[in-house]
Each structure stands twice: as structure tokens, then as C-alpha cells.
DONULO-813446 format. One record per atom (N, C-alpha, C, O): residue in one letter; x negated, y negated, z. Coordinates in steps of 0.1 Angstrom, whole numbers, plus 5000, padded with zeros to 4 digits. Each point is the difference from the previous one (the first is absolute). Example, Ala and Ser with C-alpha at 12.3 -4.5 7.8 and 13.67 -1.06 7.14 Angstrom:
<pts>
A486850575078/A500949885000/A499149885000/A499050005007/S501449894986/S499149895000/S500849895008/S499549895001/
</pts>
This chain:
<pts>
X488651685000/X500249914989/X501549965001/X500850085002/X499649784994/X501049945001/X500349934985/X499149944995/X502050064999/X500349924990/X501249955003/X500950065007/X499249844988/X501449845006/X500149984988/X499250004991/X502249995009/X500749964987/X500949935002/X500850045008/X499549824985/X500549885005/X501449984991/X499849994988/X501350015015/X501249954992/X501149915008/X499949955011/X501150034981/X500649885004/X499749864998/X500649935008/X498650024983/X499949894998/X500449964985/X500450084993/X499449775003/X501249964991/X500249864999/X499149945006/X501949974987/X500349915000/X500949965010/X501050075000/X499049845008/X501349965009/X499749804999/X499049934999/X502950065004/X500149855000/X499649955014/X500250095008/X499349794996/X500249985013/X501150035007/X501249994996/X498250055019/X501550045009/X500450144998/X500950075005/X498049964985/X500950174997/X499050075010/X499149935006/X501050214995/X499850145007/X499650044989/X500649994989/X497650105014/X499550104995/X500150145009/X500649995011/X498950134986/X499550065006/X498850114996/X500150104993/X498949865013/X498850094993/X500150135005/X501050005008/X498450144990/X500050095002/X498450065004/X499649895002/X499650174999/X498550065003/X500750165002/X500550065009/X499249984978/X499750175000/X498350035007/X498949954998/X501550175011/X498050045002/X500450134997/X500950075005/X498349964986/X499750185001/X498650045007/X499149925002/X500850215002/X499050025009/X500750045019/X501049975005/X498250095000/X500550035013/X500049905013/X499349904997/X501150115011/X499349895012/X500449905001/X500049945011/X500750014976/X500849844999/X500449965014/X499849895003/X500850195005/X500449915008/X499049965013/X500449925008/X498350164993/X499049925008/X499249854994/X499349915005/X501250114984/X499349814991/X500849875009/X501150005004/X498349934997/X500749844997/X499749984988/X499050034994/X502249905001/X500449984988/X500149875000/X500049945011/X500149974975/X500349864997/X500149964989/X499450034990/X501749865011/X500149964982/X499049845003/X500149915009/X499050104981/X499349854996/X500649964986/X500550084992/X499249795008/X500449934987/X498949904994/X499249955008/X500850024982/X498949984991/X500049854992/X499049994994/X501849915005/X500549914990/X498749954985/X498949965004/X501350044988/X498849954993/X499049865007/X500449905006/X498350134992/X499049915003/X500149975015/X499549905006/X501350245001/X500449935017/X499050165003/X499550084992/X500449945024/X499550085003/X500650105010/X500449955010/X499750164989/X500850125003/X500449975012/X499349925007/X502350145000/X500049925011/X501150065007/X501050044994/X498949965022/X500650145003/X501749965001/X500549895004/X500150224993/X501749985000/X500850095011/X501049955006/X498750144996/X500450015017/X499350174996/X499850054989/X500149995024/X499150125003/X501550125013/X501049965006/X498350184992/X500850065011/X499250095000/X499450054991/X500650005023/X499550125006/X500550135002/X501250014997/X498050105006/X501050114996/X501450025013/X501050084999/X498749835012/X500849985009/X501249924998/X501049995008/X498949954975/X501149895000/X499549855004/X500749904998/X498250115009/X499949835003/X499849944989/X499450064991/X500849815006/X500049894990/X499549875005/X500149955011/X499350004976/X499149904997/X500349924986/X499950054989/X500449795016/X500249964989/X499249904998/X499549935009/X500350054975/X499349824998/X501549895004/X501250035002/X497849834999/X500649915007/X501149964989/X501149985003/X498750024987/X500849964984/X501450084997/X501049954995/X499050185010/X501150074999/X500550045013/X500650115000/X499149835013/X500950115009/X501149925003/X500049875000/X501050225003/X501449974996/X500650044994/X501150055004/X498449954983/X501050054984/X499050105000/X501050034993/X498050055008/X499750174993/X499750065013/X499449965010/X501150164986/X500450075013/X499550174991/X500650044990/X498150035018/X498950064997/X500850165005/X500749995010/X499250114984/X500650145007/X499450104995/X499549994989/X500450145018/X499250134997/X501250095000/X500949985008/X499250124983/X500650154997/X499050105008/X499650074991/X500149945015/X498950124999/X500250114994/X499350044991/X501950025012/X500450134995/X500349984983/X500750084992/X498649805005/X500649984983/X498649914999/X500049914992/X499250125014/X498749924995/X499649894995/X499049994993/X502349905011/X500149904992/X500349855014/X500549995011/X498949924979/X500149855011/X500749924991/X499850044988/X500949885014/X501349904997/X499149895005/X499249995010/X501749914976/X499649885005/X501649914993/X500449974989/X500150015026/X501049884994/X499749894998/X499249945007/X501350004982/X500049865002/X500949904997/X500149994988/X500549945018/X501149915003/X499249844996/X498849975000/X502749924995/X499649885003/X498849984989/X499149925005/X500550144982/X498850014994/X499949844996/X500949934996/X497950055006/X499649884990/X499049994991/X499250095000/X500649824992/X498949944988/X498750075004/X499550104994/X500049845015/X498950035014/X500150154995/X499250054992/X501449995012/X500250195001/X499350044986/X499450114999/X500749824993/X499550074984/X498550075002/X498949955002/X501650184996/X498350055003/X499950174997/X501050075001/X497649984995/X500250115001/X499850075014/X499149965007/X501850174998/X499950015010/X499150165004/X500350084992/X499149955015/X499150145001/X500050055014/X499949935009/X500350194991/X500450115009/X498950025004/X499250024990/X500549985020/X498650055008/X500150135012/X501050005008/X498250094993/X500250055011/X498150065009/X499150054995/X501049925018/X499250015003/X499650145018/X500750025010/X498150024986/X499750075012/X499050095008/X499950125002/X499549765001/X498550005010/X499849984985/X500749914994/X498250174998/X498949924990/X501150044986/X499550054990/X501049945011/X501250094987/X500749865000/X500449935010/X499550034975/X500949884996/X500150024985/X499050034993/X502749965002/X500450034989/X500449864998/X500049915008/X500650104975/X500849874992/X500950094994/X500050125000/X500849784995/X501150024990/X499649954990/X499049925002/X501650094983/X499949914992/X500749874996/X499849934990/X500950055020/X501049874999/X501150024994/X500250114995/X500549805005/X501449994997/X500749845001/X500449955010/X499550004979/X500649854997/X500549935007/X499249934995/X501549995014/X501049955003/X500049814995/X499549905005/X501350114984/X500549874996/X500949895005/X501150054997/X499149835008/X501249955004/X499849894994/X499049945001/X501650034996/X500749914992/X501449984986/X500550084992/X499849785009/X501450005000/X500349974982/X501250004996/
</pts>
């Protein structure tokens, strides 16, 4: 069993820097691929960049560039930068982690932009 706990989100102006955080408690964390998705009202869940327990990375077409995805292992935790934020960006964002049939959520965590 895995639980994800999402922080770091908030209000920001365009052009600003967030940075989300994903707590997991539970063992193993670092065999998951992990990922942050985002949610916007009346829009449909949508992926925001993914990493492996190797470090490899995956991003959607909308943010790569400006959010840049990272693992702690030894701190059981995935980072999510994000740079260059815009309007667009307004969304709730959720921690996922996944492996073989094992798939968790987070409960989200806000991220607002606007000015």
C-alpha cells in the first residue's frame, strides 16, 4: 500500500515558478513510475510529465520546457518544477504512482495562475 500526498501548490502570477512536492509513505517507492496529471474544470485529466524509477522522463506537449519532473528516492518523494507558469496552467494537479497492477492517487493540490 502506497499513500501520496501532494503539496506545493498555490496562487502564482504569470511567469512565476511553482514547485509541487509528492510525499509516499509505504515501502518500494522507488520501484513505481510515478506522475503528476492535471485536471482543469469541465476539461479531462491529462498527463503532465511521468518518471521512472530509473529517472527517465516524459512530458505532455503543453509543458515541456518549463516543468522539469524529479525523484528523491531516499526521501520518497517526486518534484515537480514548474517554470514560465501560465493561465492555461490553472488546474488541480495529482500524484500518481504506478506498478504492474498497483496504481495510487493523490489528493491533489491547486495550482492557480493568474495575475
Amino acid at each position: 500500500q502506497v499513500q501520496l500526498v501532494e503539496s506545493g501548490g498555490g496562487l502564482v502570477q504569470p511567469g512565476g515558478s511553482l514547485r509541487l512536492s509528492c510525499a509516499a509513505s509505504g515501502s518500494l517507492f522507488s520501484i513505481y513510475v510515478v506522475g503528476w496529471y492535471r485536471q482543469a474544470p469541465g476539461k479531462q485529466r491529462e498527463l503532465v510529465a511521468t518518471i521512472t524509477r530509473s529517472g527517465s522522463t516524459k512530458y505532455g506537449d503543453s509543458v515541456k520546457g518549463r516543468f522539469t519532473i524529479s525523484r528523491d528516492n531516499a526521501k520518497n518523494t517526486v518534484y515537480l518544477q514548474m517554470n514560465s507558469l501560465k493561465p492555461e496552467d490553472t488546474a488541480n494537479y495529482y500524484c500518481n504512482a504506478v506498478h504492474l497492477e498497483l496504481n495510487y492517487w493523490g489528493q491533489g493540490t491547486q495550482v492557480t495562475v493568474s495575475s
